[in-house]
C-alpha positions in Angstrom: -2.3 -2.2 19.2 -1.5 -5.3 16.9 -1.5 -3.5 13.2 -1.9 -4.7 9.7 -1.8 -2.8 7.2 -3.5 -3.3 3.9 -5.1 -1.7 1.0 -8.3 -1.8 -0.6 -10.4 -0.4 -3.7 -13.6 1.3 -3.9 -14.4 1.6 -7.6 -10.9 1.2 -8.5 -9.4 4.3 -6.1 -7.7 2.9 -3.4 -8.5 3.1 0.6 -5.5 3.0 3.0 -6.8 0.4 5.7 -5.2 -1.2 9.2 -6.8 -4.2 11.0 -6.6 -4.2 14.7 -6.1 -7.5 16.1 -6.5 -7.0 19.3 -10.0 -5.2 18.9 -10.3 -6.9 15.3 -11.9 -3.7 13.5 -10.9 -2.3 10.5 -9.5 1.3 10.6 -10.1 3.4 7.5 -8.0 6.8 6.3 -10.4 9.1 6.5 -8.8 11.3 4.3 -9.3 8.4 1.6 -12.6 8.0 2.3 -13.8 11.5 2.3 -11.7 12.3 -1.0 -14.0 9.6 -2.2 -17.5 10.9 -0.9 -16.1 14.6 -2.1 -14.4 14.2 -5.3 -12.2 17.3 -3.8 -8.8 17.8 -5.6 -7.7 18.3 -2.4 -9.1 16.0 0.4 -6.8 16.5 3.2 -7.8 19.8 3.5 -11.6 19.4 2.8 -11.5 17.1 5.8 -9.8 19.8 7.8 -12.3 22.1 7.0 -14.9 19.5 7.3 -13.3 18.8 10.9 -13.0 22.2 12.5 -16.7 22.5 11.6 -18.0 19.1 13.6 -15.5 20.4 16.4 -17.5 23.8 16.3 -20.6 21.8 16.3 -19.7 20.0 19.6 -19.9 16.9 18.0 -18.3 13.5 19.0 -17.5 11.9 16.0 -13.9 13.5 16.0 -12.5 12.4 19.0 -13.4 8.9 18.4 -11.0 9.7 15.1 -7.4 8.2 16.3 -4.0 8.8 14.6 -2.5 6.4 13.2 0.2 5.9 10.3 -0.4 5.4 7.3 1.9 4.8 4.3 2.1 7.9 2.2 3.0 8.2 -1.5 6.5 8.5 -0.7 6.9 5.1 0.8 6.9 6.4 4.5 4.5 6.1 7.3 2.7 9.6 8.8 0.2 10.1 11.4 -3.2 10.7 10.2 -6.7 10.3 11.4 -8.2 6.8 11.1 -11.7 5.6 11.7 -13.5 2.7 12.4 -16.8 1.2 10.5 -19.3 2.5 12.6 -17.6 6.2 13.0 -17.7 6.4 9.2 -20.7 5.2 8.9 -21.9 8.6 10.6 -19.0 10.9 9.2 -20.7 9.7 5.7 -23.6 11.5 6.9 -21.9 14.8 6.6 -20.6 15.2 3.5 -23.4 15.2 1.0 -22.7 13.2 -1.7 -24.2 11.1 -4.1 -21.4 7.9 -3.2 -22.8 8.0 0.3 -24.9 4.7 -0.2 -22.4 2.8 -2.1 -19.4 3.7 0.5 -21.6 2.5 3.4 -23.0 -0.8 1.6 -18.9 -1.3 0.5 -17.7 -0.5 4.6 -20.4 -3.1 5.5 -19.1 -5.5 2.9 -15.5 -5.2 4.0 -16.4 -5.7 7.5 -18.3 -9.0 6.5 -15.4 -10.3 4.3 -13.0 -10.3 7.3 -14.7 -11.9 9.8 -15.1 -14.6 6.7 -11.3 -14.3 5.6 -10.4 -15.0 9.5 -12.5 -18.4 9.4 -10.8 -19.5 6.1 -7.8 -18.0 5.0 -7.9 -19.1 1.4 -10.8 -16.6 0.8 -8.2 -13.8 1.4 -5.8 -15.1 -1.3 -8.5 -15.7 -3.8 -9.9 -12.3 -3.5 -6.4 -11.1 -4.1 -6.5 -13.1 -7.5 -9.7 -11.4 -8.6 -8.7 -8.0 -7.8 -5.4 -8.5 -10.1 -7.6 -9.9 -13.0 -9.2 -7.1 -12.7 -6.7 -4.7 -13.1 -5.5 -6.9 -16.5 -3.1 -9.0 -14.9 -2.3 -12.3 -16.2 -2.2 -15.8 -15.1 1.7 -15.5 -14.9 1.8 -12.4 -13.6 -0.3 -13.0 -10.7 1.6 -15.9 -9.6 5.3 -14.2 -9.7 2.9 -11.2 -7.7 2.1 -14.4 -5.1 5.8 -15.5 -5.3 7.3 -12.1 -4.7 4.9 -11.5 -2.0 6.0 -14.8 0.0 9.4 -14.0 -0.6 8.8 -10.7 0.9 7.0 -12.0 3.6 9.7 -14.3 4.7 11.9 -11.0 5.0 9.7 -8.8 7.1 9.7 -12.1 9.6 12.8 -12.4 9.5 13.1 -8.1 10.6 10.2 -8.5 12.9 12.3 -11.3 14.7 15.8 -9.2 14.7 15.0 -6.1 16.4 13.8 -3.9 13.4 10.3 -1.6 13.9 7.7 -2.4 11.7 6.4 0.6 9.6 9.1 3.6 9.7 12.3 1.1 9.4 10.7 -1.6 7.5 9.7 1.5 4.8 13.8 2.3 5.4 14.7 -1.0 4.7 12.3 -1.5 1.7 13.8 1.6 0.1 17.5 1.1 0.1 16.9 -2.0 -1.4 14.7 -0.9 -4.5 17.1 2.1 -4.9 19.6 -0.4 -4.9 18.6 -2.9 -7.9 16.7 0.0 -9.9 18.4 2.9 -9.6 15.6 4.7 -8.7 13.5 5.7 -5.4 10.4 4.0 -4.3 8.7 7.3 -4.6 10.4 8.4 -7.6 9.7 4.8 -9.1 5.8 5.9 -8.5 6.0 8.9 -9.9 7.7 7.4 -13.1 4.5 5.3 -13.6 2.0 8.4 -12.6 0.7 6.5 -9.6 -0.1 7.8 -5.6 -2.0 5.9 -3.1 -1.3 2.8 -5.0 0.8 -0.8 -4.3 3.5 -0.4 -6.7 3.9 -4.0 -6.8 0.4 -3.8 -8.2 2.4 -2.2 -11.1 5.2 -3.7 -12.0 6.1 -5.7 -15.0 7.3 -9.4 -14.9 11.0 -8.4 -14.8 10.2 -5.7 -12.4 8.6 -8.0 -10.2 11.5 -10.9 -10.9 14.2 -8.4 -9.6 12.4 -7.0 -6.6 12.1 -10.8 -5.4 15.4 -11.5 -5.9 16.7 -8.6 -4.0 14.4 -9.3 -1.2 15.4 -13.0 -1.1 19.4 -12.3 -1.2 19.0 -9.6 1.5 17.1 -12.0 3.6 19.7 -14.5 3.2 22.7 -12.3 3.6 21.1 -10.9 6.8 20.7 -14.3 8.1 24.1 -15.4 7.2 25.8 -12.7 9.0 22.7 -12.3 11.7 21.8 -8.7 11.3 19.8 -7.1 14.0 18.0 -3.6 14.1 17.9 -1.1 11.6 21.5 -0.4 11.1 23.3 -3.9 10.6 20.6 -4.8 8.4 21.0 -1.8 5.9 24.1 -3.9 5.1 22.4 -7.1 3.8 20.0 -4.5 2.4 22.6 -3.1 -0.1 24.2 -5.9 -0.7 20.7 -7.8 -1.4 19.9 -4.8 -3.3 23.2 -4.8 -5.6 23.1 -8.5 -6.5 19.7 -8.2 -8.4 21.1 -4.8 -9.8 24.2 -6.8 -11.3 21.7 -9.4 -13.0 19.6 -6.5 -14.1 22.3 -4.8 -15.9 23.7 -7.9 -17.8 20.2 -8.4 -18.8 19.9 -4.8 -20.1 23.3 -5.3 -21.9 21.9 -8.7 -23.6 18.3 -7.4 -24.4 18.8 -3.6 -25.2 15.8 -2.6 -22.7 15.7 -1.2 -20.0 13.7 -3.2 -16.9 12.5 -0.4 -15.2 9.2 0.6 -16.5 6.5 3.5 -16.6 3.7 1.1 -17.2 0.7 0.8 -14.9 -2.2 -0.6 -14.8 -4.7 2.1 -14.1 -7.9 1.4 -15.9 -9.1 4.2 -18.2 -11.8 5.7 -15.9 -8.7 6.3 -13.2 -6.5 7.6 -15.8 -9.7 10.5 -16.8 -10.0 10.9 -13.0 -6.2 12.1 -12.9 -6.9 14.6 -15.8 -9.6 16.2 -14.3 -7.8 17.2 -11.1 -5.3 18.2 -13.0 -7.6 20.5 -14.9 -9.4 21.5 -11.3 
């Protein structure tokens, strides 16, 4: 199975997604998409009830579920049940909610939009550029946010190409170098700006996204120079990629007075509410 895996937004909460080449189908969390239909504080285990009682029920629609891995909040990859369009399009049917209609029109939309990204590409990146605006990014920003992410692409190639796994030791990877020029866990760097399911790249400030890129790029570099392959030789370029945007951060710090690492988001208002009354639940 050919994976990509990608996120998306249903009235601004986010749906963990993985496109099957292969098959070319979407696969949907269906934790995500039942915490949506739900509103449960706790949607993993709603689905687990929600699960044992379609098994009970003889019914069919979860063994077509399959396991797959999804990134989690702290910036790893775990099994967890993943579903196609037309499975959830009958899962809906069980959990009575009034977001039923809008999840199945927004499932049919999403389906629609890939077969059209797939016949021009450019549709993809565009939609990317609305999204941002969306969530208040400007004009600047959401070209360092393009910059960073072909920097970043270049350096998954190039681990793809030299004997590192995607998913478990690109999340590795990925992590030593952020810890590296922040300071500060991927996870822990999530936490700091009261974010989950979210892209923290989605997040960061112009210097936060300036200094990831430039870790990203010297590690790629470095790992080409000295021709790192699989997980272990290329921790090396990983720190060192890692340390030379830390370096640059810290003279920066010392020359400005503030600090580059930052607890802004940019959740809109109505997520922010939606965070307070979990909290309260």
């Amino acid at each position: 199975m050919n994976i990509n895996d990608k996120i998306a937004l249903f009235e601004g909460k986010t749906i963990r997604r993985l496109w099957d080449k292969e098959k070319e189908l979407w696969y949907f969390s269906v934790v995500d998409i039942v915490g949506i239909l739900s509103e449960s504080a706790d949607p993993r285990n709603y689905w687990k009830v929600l699960k044992n009682r379609l098994k009970a029920e003889g019914s069919e629609l979860v063994t077509k579920c399959n396991q797959l891995k999804f990134l989690a909040n702290d910036g790893k990859y775990y099994l967890s049940d993943a579903a196609d369009t037309e499975t959830l399009l009958r899962l809906i049917q069980s959990v009575p909610s009034p977001k039923a209609e809008p999840v199945k029109l927004w499932l049919a939309k999403v389906g629609y939009e890939r077969i059209q990204e797939t016949v021009d590409p450019e549709k993809s990146i565009n939609r990317g550029r609305v999204t941002w605006q969306r969530m208040g990014h400007s004009q600047k920003w959401i070209q360092q946010r393009m910059m960073g992410q072909e920097i970043r692409n270049k350096l998954t190639d190039y681990w793809k190409n030299n004997e590192v796994k995607e998913q478990d030791e690109y999340a590795i990877l990925t992590n030593i170098i952020h810890q590296e020029w922040s300071d500060i866990s991927i996870k822990d760097h999530k936490s700091l700006k009261n974010i989950k399911t979210e892209n923290l790249r989605d997040h960061m400030t112009d210097a936060e996204l300036v200094f990831t890129a430039l870790a990203e790029l010297s590690t790629r570099q470095i790992a080409e120079t000295i021709e790192a392959k699989g997980l272990e030789e290329n921790k090396i370029p990983a720190k060192k990629g890692g340390r030379i945007a830390k370096n640059a951060r810290l003279e920066l710090e010392q020359n400005t007075g503030q600090k580059v690492v930052s607890d802004k988001n940019y959740l809109k208002p109505a997520d922010d509410f939606d965070k307070l009354n979990e909290s309260k639940q």
